[in-house]
C-alpha positions in Angstrom: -8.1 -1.9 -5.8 -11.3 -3.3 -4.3 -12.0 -6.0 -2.4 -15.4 -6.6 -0.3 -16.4 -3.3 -1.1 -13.6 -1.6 0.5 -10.7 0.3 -1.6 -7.5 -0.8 -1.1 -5.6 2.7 -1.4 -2.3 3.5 -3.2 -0.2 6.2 -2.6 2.8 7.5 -4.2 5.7 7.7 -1.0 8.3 8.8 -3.4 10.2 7.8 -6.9 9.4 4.0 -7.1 8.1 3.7 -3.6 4.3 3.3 -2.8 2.0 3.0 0.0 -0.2 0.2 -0.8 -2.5 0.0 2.4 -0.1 0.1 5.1 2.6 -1.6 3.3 5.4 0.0 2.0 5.8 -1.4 -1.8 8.6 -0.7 -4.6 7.3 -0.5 -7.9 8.5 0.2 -11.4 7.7 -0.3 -15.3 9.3 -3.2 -16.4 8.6 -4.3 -20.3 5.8 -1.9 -20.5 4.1 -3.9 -17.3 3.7 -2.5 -13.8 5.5 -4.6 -11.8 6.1 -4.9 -7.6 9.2 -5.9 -5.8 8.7 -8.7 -4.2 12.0 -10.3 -2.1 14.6 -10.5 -4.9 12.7 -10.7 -7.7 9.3 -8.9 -9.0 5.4 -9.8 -9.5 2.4 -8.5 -11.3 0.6 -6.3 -9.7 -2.4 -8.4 -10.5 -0.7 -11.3 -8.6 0.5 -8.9 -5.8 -2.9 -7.5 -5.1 -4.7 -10.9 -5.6 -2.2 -12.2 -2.5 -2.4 -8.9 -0.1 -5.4 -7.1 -0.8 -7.2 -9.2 1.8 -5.0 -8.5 4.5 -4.8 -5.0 3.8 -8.4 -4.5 4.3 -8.5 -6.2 7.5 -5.2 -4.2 8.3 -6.8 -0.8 7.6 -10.1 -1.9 9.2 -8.2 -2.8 12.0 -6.4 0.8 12.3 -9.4 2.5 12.0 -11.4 0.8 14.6 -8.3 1.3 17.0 -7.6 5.1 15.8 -11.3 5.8 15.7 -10.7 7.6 12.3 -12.1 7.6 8.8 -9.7 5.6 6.0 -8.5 9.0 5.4 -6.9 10.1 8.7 -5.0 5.9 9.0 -3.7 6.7 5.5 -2.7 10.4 6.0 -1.1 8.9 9.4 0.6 6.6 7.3 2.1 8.9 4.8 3.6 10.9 7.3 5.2 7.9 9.0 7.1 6.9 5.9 7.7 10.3 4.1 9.2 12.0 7.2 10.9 8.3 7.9 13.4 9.2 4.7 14.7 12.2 6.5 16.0 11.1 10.0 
């Protein structure tokens, strides 16, 4: 996803689960349409970006100015927060 010239990154966590910027985000095929999990229902993922792709931008730019690290050291940071999250 881009937004202001900067990528939003997505990464696959595990089955179904996906790190989309620094938010954790369920997703799943649902009548042949990709489709988020949003509270108790679900949303496009053309609606879902249009709403948080902003924010995740600022959020990573944020990170990165703090961390002093490229977009690739915040996300691998990230990644291991929520993969080695599932086994404590």
């Amino acid at each position: 996803m881009l937004v202001n010239d900067v990528r939003v990154p997505i990464h696959r966590i595990k089955e179904k689960q996906y790190l989309f910027g620094t938010k954790k985000i369920s997703a799943q095929i649902i009548n042949k349409k990709l489709m988020i999990r949003v509270g108790g229902g679900f949303m496009s993922i053309s609606e879902f970006c249009q709403l948080n792709a902003d924010k995740e931008v600022e959020k990573l730019k944020t990170l990165m100015a703090r961390d002093k690290k490229k977009i690739e050291g915040v996300i691998a940071d990230m990644l291991t927060k929520y993969k080695s999250a599932r086994f404590q």
